[in-house]
Each structure stands twice: as structure tokens, then as C-alpha cells.
N, CA and C atoms as a LAMMPS dump frame, in Angstrom:
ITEM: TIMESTEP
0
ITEM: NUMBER OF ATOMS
240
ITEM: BOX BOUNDS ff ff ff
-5.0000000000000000e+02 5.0000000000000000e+02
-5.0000000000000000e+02 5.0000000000000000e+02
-5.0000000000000000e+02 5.0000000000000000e+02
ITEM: ATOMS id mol type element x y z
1 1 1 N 411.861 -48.362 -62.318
2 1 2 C 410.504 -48.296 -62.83
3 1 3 C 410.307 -49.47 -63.792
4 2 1 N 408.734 -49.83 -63.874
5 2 2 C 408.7 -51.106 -64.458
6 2 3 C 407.858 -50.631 -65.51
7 3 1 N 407.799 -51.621 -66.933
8 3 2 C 407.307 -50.899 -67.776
9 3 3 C 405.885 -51.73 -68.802
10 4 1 N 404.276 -51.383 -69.478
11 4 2 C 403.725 -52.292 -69.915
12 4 3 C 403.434 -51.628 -70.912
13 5 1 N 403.311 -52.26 -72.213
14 5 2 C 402.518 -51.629 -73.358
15 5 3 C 401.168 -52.305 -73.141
16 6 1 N 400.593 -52.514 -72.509
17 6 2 C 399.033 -52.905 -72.213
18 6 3 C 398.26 -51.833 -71.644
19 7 1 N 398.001 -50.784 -72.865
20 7 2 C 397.843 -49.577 -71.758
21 7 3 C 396.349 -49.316 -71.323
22 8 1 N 395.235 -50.759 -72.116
23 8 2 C 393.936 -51.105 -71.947
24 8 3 C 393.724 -52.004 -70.058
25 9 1 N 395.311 -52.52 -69.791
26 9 2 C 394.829 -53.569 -69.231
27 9 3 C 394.371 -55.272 -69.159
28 10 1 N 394.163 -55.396 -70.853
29 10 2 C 393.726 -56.195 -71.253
30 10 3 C 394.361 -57.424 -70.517
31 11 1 N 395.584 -57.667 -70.651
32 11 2 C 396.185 -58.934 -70.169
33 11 3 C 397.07 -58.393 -68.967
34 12 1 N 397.331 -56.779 -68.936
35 12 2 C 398.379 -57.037 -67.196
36 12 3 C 397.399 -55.942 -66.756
37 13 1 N 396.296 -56.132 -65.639
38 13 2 C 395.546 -55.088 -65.391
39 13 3 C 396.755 -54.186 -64.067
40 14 1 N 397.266 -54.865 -63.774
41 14 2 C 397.976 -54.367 -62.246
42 14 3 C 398.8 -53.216 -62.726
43 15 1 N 399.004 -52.263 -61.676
44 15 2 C 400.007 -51.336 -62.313
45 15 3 C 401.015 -50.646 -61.07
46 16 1 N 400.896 -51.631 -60.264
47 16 2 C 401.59 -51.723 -58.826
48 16 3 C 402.725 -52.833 -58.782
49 17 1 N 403.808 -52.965 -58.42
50 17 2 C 403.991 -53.852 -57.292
51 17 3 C 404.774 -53.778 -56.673
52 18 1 N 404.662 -54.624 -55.178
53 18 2 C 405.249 -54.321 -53.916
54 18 3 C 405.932 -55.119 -53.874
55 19 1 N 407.387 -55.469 -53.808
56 19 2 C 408.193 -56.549 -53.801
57 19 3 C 408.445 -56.911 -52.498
58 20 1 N 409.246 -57.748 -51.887
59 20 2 C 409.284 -57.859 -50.215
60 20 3 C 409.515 -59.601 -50.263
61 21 1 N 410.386 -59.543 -49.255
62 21 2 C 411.09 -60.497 -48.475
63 21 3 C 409.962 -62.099 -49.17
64 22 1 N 408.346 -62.223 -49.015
65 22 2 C 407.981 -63.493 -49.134
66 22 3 C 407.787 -63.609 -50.616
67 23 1 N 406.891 -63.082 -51.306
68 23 2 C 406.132 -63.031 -52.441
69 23 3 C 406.177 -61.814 -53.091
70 24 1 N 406.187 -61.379 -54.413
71 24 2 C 405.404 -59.848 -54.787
72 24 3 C 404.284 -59.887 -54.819
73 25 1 N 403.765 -58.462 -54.564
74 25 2 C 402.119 -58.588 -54.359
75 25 3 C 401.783 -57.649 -55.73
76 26 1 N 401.161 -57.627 -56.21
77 26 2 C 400.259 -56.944 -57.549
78 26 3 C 399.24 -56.293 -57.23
79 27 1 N 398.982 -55.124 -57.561
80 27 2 C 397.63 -54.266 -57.32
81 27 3 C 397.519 -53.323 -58.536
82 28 1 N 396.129 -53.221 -58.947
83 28 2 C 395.473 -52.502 -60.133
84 28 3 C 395.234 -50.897 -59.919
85 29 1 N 395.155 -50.919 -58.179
86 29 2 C 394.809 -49.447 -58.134
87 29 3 C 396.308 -48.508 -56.828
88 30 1 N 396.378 -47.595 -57.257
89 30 2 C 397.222 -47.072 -56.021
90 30 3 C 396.373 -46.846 -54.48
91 31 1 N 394.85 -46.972 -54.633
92 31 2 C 394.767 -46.67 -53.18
93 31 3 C 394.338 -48.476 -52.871
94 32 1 N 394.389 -49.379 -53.681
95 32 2 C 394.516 -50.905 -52.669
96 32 3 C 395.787 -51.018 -52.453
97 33 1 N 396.764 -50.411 -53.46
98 33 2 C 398.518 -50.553 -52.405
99 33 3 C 399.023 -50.119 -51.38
100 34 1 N 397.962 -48.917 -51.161
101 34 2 C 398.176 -47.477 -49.629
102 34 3 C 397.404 -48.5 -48.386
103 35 1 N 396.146 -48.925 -48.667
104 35 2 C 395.687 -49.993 -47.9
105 35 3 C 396.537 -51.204 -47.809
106 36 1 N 396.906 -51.283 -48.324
107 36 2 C 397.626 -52.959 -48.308
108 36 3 C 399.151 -52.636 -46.942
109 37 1 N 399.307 -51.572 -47.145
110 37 2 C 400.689 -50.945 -46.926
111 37 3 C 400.329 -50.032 -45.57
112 38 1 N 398.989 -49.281 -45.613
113 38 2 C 398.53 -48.948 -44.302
114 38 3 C 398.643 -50.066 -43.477
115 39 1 N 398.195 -51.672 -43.778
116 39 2 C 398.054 -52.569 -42.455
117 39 3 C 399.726 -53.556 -42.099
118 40 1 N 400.295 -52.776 -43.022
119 40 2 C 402.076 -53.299 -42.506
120 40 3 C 402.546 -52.802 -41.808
121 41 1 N 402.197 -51.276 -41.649
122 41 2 C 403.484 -49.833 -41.239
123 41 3 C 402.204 -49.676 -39.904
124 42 1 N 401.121 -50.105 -39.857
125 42 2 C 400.396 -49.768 -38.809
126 42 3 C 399.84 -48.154 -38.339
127 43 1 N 399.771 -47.631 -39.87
128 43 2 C 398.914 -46.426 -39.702
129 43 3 C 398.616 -45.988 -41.343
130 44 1 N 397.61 -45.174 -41.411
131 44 2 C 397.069 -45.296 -42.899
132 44 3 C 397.928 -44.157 -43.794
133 45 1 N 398.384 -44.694 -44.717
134 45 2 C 399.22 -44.431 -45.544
135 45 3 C 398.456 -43.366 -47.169
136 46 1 N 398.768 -42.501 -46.957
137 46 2 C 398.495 -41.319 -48.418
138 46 3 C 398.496 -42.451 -49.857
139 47 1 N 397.235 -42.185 -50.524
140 47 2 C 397.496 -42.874 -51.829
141 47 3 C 398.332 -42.532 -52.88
142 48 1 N 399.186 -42.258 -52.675
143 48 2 C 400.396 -41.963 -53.383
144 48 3 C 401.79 -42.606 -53.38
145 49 1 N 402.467 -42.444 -54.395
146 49 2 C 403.59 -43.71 -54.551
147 49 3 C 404.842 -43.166 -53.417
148 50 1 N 404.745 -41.587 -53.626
149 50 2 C 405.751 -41.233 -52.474
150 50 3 C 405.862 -41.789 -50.971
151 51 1 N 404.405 -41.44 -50.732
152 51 2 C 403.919 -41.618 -49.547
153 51 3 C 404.303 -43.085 -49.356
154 52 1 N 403.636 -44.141 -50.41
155 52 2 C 403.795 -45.608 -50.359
156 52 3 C 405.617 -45.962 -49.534
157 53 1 N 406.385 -45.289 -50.265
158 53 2 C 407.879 -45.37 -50.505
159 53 3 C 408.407 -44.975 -49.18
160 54 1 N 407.971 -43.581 -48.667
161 54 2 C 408.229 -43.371 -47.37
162 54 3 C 407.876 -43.952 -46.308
163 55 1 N 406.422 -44.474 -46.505
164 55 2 C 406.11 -45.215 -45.145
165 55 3 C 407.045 -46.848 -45.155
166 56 1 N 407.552 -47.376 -46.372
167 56 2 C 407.807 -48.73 -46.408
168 56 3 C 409.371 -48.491 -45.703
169 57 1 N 409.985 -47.47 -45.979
170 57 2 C 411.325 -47.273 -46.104
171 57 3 C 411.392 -46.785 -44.066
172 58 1 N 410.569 -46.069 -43.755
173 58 2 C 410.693 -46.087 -42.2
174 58 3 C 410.218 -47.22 -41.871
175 59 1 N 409.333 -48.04 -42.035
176 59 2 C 408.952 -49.269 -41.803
177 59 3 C 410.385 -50.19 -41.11
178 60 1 N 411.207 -50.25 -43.098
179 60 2 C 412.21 -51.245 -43.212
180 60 3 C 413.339 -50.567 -41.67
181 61 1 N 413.51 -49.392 -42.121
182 61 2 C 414.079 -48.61 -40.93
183 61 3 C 413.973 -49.341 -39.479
184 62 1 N 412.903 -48.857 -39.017
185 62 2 C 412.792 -49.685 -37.765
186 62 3 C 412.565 -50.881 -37.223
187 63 1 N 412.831 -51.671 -38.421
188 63 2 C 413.112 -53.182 -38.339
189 63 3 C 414.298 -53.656 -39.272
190 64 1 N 415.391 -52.806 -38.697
191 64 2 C 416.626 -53.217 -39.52
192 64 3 C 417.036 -54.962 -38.931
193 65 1 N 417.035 -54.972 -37.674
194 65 2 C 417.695 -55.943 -37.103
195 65 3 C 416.735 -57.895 -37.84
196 66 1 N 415.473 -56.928 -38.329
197 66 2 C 414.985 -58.726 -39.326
198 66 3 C 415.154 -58.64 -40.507
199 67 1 N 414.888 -59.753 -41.008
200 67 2 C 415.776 -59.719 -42.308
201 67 3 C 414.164 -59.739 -43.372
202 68 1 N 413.714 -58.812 -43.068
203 68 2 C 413.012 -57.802 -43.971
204 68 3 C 413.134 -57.064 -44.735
205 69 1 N 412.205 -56.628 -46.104
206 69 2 C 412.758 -55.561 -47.467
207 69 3 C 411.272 -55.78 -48.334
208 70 1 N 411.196 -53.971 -48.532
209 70 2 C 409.927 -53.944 -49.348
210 70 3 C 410.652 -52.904 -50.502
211 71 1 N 410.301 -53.264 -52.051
212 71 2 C 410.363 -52.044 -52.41
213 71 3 C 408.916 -52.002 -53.444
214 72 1 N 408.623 -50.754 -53.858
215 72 2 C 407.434 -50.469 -54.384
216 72 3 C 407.672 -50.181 -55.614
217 73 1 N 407.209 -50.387 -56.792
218 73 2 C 406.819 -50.427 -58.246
219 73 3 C 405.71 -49.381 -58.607
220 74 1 N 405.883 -48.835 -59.113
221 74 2 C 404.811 -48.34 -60.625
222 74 3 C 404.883 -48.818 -61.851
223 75 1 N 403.95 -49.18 -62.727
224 75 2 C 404.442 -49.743 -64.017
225 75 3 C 403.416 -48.116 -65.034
226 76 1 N 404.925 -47.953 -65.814
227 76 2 C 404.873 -47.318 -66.538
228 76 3 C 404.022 -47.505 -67.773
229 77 1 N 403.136 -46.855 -68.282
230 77 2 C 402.681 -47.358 -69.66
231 77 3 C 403.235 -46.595 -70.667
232 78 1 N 403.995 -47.657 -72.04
233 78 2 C 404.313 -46.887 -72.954
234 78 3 C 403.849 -47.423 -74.189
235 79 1 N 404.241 -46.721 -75.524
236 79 2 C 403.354 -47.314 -76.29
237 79 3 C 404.542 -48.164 -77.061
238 80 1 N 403.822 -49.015 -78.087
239 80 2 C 404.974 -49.713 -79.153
240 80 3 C 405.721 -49.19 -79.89
């Protein structure tokens, strides 16, 4: 788990991220990460982090043989 004391947003609005093989991707809301993640796994994905986790993890599953890897983030808010 990842962690922000920005618990306005002010400077890290994102509170997602999807790590993976090219780039990490950043998202502010959990249902643009279920979308983002519905058009990888090729069917629409529950806005939820479980759901996120399970669909990436059968994903990675049935493409063991490329050298593919997603894992998914929540950022925790805590205070100072």
C-alpha cells in the first residue's frame, strides 16, 4: 500500500496506481481505474480494488508466456 498526507488533493490528486510492464498509470477515481482495466482484461471490471486485482491477476495468468505484469495501488491517506 502506498501512502499521501495530501488528504485535500491539493498537490497529489490521484489515489490509484496501476504499475505494469511500460509506464505507471495514475488515476483520481476508482471507477476511471475499473475502466482503464475493463479495456485490458476485455470485459468490464467492478469498481472496486478487489475486483481491479482479480481481473489483472487472471489477465497476467493467461498471458504468462509474455513478459507482462500489472500490479494495482491504493494510496492511503494519513495524517502528519
Amino acid at each position: 500500500m502506498f501512502y499521501t498526507n495530501d488528504s485535500n488533493g491539493t498537490y497529489f490528486p490521484d489515489r490509484y496506481l496501476l504499475d505494469n510492464y511500460e509506464e505507471p498509470l495514475y488515476f483520481e477515481t476508482i471507477e476511471d481505474a475499473a475502466k482503464h482495466v475493463s479495456g485490458i482484461v476485455g470485459y468490464e471490471v467492478d469498481p472496486t480494488v478487489k475486483a481491479i486485482d482479480d481481473a489483472l491477476e487472471d489477465y497476467v495468468e493467461e498471458h504468462e508466456d509474455e513478459d507482462i505484469f500489472y500490479s494495482f495501488h491504493e494510496f492511503k491517506v494519513v495524517q502528519d
